[in-house]
C-alpha positions as a printed NumPy array, in Angstrom:
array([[195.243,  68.102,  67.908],
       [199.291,  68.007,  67.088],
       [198.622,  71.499,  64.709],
       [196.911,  73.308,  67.663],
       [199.784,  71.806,  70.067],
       [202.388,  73.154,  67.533],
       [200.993,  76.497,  67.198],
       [200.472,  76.759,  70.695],
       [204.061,  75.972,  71.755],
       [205.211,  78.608,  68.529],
       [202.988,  81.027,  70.028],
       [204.52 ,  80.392,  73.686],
       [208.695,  80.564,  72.647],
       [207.814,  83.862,  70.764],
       [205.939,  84.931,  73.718],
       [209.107,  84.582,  75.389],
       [211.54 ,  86.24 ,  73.435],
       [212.613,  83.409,  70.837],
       [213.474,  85.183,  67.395],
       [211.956,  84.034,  64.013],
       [213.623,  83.536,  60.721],
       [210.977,  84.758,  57.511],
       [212.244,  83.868,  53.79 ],
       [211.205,  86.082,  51.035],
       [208.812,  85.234,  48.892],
       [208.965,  82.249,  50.313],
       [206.903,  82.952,  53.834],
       [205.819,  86.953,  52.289],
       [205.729,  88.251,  48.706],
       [207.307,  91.691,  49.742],
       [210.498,  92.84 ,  51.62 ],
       [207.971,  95.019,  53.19 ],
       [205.611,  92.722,  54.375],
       [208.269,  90.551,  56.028],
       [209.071,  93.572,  57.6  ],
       [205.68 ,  94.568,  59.13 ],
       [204.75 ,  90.938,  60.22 ],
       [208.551,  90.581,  62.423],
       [208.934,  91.175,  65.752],
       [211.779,  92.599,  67.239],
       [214.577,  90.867,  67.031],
       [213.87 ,  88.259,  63.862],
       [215.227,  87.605,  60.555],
       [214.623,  88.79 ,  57.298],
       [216.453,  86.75 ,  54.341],
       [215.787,  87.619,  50.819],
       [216.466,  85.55 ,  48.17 ],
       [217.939,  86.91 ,  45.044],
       [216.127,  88.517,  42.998],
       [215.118,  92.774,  42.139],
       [212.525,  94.202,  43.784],
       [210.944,  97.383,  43.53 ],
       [209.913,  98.576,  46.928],
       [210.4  , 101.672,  49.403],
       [211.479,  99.79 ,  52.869],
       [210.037, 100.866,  55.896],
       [211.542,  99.81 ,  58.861],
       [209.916, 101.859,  62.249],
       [210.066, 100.534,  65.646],
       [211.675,  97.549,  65.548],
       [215.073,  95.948,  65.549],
       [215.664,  93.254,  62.855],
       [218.551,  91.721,  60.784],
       [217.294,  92.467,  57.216],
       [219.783,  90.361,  55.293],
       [220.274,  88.875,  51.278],
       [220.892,  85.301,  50.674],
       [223.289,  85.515,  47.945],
       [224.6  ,  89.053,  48.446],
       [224.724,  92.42 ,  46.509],
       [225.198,  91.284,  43.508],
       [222.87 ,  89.208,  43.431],
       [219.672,  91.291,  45.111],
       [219.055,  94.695,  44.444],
       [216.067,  96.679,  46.273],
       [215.133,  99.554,  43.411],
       [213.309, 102.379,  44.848],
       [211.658, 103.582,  41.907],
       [212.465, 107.219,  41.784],
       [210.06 , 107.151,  44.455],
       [211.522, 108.195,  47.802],
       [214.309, 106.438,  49.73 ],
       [215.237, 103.454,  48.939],
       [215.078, 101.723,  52.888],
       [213.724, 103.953,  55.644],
       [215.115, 102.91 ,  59.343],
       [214.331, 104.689,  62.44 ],
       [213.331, 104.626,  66.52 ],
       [214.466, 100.954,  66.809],
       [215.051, 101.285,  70.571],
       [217.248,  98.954,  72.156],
       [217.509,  96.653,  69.522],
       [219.798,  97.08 ,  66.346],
       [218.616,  96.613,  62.616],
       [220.968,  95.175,  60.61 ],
       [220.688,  95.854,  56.96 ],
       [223.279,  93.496,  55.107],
       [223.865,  92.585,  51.243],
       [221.817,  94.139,  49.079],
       [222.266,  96.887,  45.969],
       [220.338,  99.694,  46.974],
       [219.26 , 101.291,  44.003],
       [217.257, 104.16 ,  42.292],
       [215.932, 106.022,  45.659],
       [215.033, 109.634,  44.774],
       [215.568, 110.865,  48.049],
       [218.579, 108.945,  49.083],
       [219.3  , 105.247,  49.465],
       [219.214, 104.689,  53.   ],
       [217.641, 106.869,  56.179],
       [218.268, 105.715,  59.856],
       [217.582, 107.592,  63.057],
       [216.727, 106.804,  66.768],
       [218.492, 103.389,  68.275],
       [221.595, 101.516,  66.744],
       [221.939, 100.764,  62.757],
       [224.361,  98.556,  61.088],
       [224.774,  99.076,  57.089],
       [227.517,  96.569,  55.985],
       [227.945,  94.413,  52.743],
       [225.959,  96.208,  50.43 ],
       [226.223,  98.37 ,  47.142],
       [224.649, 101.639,  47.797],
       [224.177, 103.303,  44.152],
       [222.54 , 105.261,  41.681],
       [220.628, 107.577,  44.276],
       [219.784, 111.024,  44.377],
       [218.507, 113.642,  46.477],
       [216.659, 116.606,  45.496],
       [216.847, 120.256,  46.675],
       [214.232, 119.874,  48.99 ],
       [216.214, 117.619,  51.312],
       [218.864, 118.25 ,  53.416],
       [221.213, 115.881,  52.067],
       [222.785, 112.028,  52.181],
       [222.529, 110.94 ,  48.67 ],
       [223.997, 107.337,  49.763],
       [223.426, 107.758,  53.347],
       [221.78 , 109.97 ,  55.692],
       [221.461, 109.24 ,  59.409],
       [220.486, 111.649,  61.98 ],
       [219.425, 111.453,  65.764],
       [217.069, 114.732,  66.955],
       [215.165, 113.061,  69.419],
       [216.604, 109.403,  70.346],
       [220.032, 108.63 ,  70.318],
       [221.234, 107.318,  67.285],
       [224.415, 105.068,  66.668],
       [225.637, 104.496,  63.26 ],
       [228.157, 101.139,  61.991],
       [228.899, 101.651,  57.87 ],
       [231.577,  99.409,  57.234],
       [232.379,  97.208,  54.149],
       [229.816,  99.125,  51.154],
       [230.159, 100.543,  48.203],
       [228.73 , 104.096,  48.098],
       [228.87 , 105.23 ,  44.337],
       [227.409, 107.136,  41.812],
       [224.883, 108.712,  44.284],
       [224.386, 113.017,  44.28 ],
       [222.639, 115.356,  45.   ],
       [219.405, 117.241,  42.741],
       [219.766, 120.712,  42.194],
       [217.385, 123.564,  41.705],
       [217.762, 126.371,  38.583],
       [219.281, 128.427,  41.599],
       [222.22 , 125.937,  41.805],
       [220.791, 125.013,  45.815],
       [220.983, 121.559,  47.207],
       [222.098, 119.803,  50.202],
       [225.276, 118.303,  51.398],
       [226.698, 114.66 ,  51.765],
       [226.564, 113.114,  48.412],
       [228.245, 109.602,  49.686],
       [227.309, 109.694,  53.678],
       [225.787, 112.31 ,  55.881],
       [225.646, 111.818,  59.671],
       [224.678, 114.783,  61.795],
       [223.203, 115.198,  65.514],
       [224.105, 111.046,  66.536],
       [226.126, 109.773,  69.329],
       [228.999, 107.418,  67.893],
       [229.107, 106.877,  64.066],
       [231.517, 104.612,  62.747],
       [232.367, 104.45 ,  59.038],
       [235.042, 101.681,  58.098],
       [236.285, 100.02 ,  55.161],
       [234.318, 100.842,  52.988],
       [234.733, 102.408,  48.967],
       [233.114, 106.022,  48.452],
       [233.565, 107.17 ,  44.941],
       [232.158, 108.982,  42.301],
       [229.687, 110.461,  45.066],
       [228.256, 114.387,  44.208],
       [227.277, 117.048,  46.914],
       [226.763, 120.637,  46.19 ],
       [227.206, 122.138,  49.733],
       [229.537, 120.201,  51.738],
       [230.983, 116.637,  51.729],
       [231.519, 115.212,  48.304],
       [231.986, 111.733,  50.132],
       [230.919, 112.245,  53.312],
       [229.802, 115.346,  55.686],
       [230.033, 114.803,  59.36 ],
       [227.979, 117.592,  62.003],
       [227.38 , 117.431,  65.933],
       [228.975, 113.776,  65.769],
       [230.325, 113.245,  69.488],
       [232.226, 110.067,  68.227],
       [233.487, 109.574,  65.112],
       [235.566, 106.869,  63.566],
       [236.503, 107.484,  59.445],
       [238.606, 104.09 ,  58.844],
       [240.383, 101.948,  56.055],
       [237.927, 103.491,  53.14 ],
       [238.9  , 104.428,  49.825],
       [237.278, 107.919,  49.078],
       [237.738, 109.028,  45.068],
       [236.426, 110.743,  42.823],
       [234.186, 112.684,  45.163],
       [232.953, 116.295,  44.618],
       [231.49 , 118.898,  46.572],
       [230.874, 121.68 ,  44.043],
       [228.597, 124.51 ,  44.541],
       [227.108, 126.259,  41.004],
       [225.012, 128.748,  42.433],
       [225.535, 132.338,  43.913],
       [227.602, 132.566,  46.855],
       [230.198, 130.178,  48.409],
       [229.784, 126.492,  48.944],
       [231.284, 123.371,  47.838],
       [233.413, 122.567,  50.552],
       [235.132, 118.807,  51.902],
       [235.544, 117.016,  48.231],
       [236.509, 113.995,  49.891],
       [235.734, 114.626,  54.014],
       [233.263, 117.515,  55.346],
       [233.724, 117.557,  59.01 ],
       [231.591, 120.105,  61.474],
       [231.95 , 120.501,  65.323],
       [233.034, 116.787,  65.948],
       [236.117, 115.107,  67.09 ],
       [236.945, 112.529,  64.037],
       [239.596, 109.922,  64.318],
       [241.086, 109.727,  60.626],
       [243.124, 106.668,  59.852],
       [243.952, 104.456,  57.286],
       [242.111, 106.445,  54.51 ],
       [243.358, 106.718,  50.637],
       [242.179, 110.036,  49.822],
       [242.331, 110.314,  46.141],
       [241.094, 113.046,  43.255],
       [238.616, 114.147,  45.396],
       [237.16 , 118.031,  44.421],
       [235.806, 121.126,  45.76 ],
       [234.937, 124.622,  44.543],
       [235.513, 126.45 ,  48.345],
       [237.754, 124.359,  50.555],
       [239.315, 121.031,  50.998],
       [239.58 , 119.014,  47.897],
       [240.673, 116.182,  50.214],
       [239.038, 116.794,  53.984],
       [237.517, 120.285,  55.866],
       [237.662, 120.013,  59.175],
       [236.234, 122.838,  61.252],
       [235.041, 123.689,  64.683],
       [237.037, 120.084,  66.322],
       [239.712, 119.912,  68.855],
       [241.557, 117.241,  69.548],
       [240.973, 115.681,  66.095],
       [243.288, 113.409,  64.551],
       [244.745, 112.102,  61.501],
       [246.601, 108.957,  61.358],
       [248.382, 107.012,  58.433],
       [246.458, 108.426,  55.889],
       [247.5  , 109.32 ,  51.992],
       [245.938, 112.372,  50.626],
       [246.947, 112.65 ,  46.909],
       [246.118, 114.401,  43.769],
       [243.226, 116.199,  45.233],
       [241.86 , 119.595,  43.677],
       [240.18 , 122.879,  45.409],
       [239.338, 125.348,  42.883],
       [239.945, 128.012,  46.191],
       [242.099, 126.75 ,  48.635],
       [243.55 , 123.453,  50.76 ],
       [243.928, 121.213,  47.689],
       [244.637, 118.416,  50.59 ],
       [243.096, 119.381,  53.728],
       [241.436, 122.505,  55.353],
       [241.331, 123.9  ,  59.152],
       [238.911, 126.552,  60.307],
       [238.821, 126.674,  64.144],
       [240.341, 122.863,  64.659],
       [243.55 , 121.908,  66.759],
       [244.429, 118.79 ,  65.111],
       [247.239, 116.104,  65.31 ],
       [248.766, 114.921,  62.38 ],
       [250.913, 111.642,  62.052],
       [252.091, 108.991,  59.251],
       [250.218, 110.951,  56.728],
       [251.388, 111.351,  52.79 ],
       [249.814, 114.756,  51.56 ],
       [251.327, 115.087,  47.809],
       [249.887, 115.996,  44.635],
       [247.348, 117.821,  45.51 ],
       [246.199, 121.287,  44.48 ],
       [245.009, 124.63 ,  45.011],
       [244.152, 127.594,  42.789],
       [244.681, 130.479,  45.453],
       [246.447, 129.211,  48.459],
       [247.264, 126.201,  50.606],
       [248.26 , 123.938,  47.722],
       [248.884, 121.168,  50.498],
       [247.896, 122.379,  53.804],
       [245.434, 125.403,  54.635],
       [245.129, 126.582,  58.314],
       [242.637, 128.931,  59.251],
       [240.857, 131.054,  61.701],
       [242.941, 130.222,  64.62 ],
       [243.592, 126.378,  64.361],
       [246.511, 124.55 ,  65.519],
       [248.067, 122.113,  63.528],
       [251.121, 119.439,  64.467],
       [252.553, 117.557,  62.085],
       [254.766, 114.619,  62.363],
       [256.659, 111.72 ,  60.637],
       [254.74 , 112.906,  57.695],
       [255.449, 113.272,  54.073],
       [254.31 , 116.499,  52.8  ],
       [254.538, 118.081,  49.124],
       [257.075, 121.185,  49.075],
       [257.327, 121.293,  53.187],
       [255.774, 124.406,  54.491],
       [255.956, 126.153,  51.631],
       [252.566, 123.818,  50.553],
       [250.752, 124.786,  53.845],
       [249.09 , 128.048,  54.374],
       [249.089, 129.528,  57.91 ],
       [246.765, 132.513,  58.337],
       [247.864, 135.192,  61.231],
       [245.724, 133.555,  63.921],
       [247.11 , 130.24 ,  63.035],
       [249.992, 127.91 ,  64.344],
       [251.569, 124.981,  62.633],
       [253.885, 122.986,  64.786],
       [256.64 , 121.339,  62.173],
       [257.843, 118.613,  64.688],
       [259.725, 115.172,  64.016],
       [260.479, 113.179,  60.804],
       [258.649, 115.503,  58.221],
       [260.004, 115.12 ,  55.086],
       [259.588, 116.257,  51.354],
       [260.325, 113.564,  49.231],
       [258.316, 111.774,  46.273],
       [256.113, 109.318,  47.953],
       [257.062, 106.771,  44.887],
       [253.331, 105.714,  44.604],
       [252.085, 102.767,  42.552],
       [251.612, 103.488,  38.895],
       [248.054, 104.265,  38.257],
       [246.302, 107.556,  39.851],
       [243.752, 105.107,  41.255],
       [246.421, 103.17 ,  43.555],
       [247.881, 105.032,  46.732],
       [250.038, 101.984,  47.614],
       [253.783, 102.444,  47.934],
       [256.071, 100.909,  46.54 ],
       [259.176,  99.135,  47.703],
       [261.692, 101.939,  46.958],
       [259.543, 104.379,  48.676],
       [261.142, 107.351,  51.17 ],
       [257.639, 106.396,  53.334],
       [258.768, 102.749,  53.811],
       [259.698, 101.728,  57.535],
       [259.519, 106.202,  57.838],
       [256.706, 106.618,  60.124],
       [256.393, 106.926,  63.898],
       [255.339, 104.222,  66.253],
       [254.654, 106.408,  68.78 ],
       [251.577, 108.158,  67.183],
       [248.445, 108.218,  69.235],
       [246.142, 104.942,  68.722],
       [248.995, 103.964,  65.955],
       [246.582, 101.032,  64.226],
       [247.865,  97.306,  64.338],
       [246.442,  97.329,  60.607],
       [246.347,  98.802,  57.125],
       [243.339, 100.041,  55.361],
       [243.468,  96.203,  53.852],
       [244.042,  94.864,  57.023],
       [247.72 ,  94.204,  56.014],
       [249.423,  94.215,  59.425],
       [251.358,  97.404,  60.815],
       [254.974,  96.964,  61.948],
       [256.022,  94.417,  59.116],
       [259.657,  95.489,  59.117],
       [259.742,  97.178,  62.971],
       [259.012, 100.556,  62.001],
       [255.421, 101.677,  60.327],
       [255.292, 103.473,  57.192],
       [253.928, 106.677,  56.045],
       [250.584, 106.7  ,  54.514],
       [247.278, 104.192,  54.537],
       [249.11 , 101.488,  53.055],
       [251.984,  99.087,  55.411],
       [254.197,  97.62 ,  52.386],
       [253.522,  93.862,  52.967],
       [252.846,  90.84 ,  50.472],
       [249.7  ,  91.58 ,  48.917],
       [247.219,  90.764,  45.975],
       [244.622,  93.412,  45.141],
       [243.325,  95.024,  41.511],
       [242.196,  98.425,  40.651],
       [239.019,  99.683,  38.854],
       [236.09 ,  97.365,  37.601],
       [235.87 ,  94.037,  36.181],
       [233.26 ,  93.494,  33.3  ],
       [233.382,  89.756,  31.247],
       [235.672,  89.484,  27.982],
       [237.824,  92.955,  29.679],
       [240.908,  92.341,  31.21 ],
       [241.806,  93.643,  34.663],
       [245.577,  94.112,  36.051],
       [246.164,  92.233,  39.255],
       [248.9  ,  93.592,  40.935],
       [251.198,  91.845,  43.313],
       [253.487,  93.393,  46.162],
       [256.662,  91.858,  47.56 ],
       [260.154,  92.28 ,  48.046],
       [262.057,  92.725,  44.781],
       [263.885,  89.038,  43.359],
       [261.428,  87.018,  44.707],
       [259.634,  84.591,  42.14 ],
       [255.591,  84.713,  42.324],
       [253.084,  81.694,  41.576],
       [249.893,  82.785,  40.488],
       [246.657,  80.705,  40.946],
       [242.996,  81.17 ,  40.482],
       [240.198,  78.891,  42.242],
       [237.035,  77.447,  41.36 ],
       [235.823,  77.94 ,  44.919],
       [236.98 ,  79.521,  48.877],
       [238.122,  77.098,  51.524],
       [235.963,  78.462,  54.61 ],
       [237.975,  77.73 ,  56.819],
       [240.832,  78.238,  54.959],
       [243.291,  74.836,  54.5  ],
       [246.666,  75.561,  56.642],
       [249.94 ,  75.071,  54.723],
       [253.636,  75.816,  55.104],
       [253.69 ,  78.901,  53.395],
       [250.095,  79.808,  55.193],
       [246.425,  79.838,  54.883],
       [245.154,  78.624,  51.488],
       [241.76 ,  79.839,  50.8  ],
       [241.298,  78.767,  47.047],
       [239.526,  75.234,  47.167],
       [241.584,  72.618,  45.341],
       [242.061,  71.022,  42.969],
       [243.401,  74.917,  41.201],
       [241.586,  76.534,  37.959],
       [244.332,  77.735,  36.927],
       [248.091,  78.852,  37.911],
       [251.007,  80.843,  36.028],
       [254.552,  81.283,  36.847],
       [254.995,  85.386,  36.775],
       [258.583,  85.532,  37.335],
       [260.4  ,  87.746,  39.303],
       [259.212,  90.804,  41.13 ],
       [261.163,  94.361,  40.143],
       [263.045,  96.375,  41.187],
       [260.049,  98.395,  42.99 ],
       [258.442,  95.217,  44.449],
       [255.359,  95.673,  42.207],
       [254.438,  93.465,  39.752],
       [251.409,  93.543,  37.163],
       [249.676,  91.01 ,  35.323],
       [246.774,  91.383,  33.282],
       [243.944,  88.782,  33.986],
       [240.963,  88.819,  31.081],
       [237.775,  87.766,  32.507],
       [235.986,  85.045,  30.254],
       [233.294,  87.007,  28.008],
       [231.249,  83.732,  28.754],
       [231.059,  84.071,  32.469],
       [228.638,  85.097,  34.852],
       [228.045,  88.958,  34.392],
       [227.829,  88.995,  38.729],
       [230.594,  86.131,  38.96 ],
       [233.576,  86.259,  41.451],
       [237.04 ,  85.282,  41.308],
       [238.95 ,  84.275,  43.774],
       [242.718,  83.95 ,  43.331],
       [246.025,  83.887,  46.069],
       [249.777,  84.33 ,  45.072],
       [252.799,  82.433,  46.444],
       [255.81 ,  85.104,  46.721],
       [259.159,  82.987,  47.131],
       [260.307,  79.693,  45.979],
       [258.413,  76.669,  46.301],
       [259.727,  75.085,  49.211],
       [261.277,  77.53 ,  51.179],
       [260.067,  78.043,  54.146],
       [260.24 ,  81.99 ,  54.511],
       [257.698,  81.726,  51.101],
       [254.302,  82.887,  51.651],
       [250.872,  83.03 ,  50.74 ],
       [249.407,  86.135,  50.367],
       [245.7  ,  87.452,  51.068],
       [242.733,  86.229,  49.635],
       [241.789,  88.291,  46.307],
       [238.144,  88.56 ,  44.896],
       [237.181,  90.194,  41.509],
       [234.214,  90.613,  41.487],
       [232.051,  91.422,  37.79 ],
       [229.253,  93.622,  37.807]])
């Protein structure tokens, strides 16, 4: 009699609109039959664990989410269609949080129809071939029911696009959004990503809002091997939308056509904010950025390095587009920016031509202490963000710098971390000051508060080293090996104190991960 009571009363609070929680395997065998037997509005967790399924999510809004994170639970598609298939959720968002998506062979990820949020996950090894449109990582689209798109905090790598013996194939090797209402893509890192068309990283069409924020986008390339032109927007392909640009480290990013960096064409009122657009390559022209029928607003922004084989090795502005540049540090001045007859650029305050003085490796856009885009910016541009692209805070010294990155105590690393390797951490402060070192067993959530700030590493310490002295350029680098004995998917957590112990102007800096996979 107390079972039928029970079920009755479950039966009544879902009847109602009370969400359930399902554990796989432990209430379903398959991510997919979690999936069918939810309801709107319930939760998916998967333990860790690979497993080789094509997710179909239709009709629904759910929170489809990974107990132990990325690392640690991959969803392999098989060569066998996309990876996770989301669409016509209604009202309701699905959430799709902390998983490798792996292996899809046409795409990782499709959403369309209602609101979807992809955050926390690896999105990598997937491929698309000719016959699809495109979005080797990513594809969301919205013909029929509006569709709103959050990406924030992935990593979209390795993914391309298939090509036929013609050289065809689609565009968007990292992301591609096209025909959706507000798409959002934040902090996330988009590298090594292939397109053949358009947008090495990510391609953008009949977007009415778009947001591009805080990502790192390298290594991207939109390279077209067939007959005729293609291969445009290494790092950026943007189409008849409006995009807000901000706090993005463009970097060795390639085309074949236009825009090694970004193409923008067919937007007015776009704008670019605090960005850093170096060492990309178009094979045509716009080695940085491209215009074709775009008024666009330029601010903060470092454009150097980049290159062009016939014109535009900076800048190129086409088919009557207005561009307006200010407080921004661009390579050779406007002798690196094409203007074609129908074209206007509008040179207007604190432009300047000077070596940005980036950090050492061509990896790192970060400046450095002795750099002519320290404290140069303008306050005054539109939106101006109250953060850096690592959520270092704006306005450290009173005036905002050039570029993605706000010169600010920091701890972060570059490239991959693999056991018995060594990887560089790399510390930023002002030049003199000594720098303790430590490394954690564990993360303090909350944090503990302390003098110098919030310590995140649980005590007591794993380990600690005195580094010395910052230099002269406030950059200082210390290689780390990771134990050949340690988890191949292990973390590391670690947090610097820049100044002398016991003064109180010392501080801790961020929280830093490194994370081995």
């Amino acid at each position: 009699m107390r079972s039928s009571l029970a079920l009755i009363l479950f039966l009544s609070l879902n009847a109602v609109g009370f969400s359930a929680t399902y554990y796989v395997p432990d209430n379903f065998s398959s991510i997919q039959s979690a999936v069918d037997a939810a309801a709107s509005g319930d939760t998916i967790i998967v333990r860790p664990g690979i497993y080789f399924e094509n997710v179909i999510i239709h009709a629904k809004g759910l929170t489809l989410e990974s107990e132990a994170g990325p690392l640690a639970t991959w969803i392999d598609g098989g060569q066998d269609g996309r990876v996770v298939t989301m669409y016509d959720n209604g009202a309701d968002p699905i959430r799709l949080e902390g998983f490798t998506i792996m292996n899809g062979y046409s795409g990782g990820i499709a959403c369309g129809g209602g609101t979807a949020v992809i955050s926390n996950n690896r999105i990598m090894w997937n491929s698309v071939k000719a016959t699809h449109s495109g979005g080797g990582g990513i594809a969301c689209s919205g013909p029929t029911i509006d569709t709103f798109v959050e990406i924030t905090n992935n990593t979209i790598a390795h993914n391309d696009m298939k090509v036929d013996p013609f050289g065809n194939g689609g565009s968007g090797g990292g992301i591609r959004c096209e025909r959706c209402v507000t798409v959002s893509i934040t902090d996330n890192l988009i590298e090594n990503n292939w397109a053949v068309m358009a947008g090495g990283g990510i391609f953008l069409r009949y977007v009415d809002n778009s947001v591009i924020a805080r990502n790192v986008i390298r290594h991207n390339w939109a390279v077209f091997t067939g007959s005729g032109g293609g291969g445009v927007g290494g790092g950026i392909y943007s189409y008849d939308c409006v995009p807000r640009i901000e706090n993005n480290q463009l970097i060795s990013n390639h085309c074949s056509e236009a825009g090694g960096g970004i193409c923008c064409s067919a937007a007015q009122g776009a704008e670019l904010i605090n960005n850093t657009i170096v060492g990309n390559i178009s094979r045509s022209e716009g080695g940085g950025l491209v215009l074709g029928e775009t008024q666009i607003e330029m601010w903060n922004t470092i454009l150097w390095g980049n290159e062009a084989n016939w014109r535009g090795k900076e800048i190129s502005c086409t088919y009557s587009s207005i561009l307006s540049i200010n407080y921004s540090d661009v390579e050779g001045g406007q002798s690196g920016i094409y203007v074609d007859g129908s074209s206007v650029l509008n040179m207007g305050q604190g432009v300047i031509d000077a070596d940005p003085l980036l950090a050492t490796s061509e990896n790192d856009g970060h400046i450095t202490y002795n750099s002519p885009c320290r404290d140069s910016g303008s306050n005054s541009a539109p939106g101006l963000p109250t953060e850096d692209f690592e959520n270092d805070p704006r306005l450290v010294s009173g005036t905002v710098d050039m570029g993605a990155d706000e010169f600010h105590g920091h701890l972060y690393h570059v490239g991959d971390a693999t056991p018995g390797a060594a990887v560089t951490v790399r510390v930023v402060g002002t030049p003199g000051e000594p720098v303790l070192l430590a490394l954690g067993g564990g993360i303090e959530d909350p944090p503990l508060s302390t003098q110098y700030g919030d310590l995140y590493l649980t005590l007591p310490l794993t380990n600690y080293w005195h580094l010395g002295t910052l230099p002269g350029n406030g950059l200082l680098l210390w290689p780390i090996t990771i134990p050949a004995s340690g988890d191949p998917w292990g973390t590391y957590p670690s947090q610097a104190l820049v100044g002398p112990w016991g003064d109180p102007n010392s501080r801790l800096t961020n929280l830093h991960i490194v994370k081995t996979d």
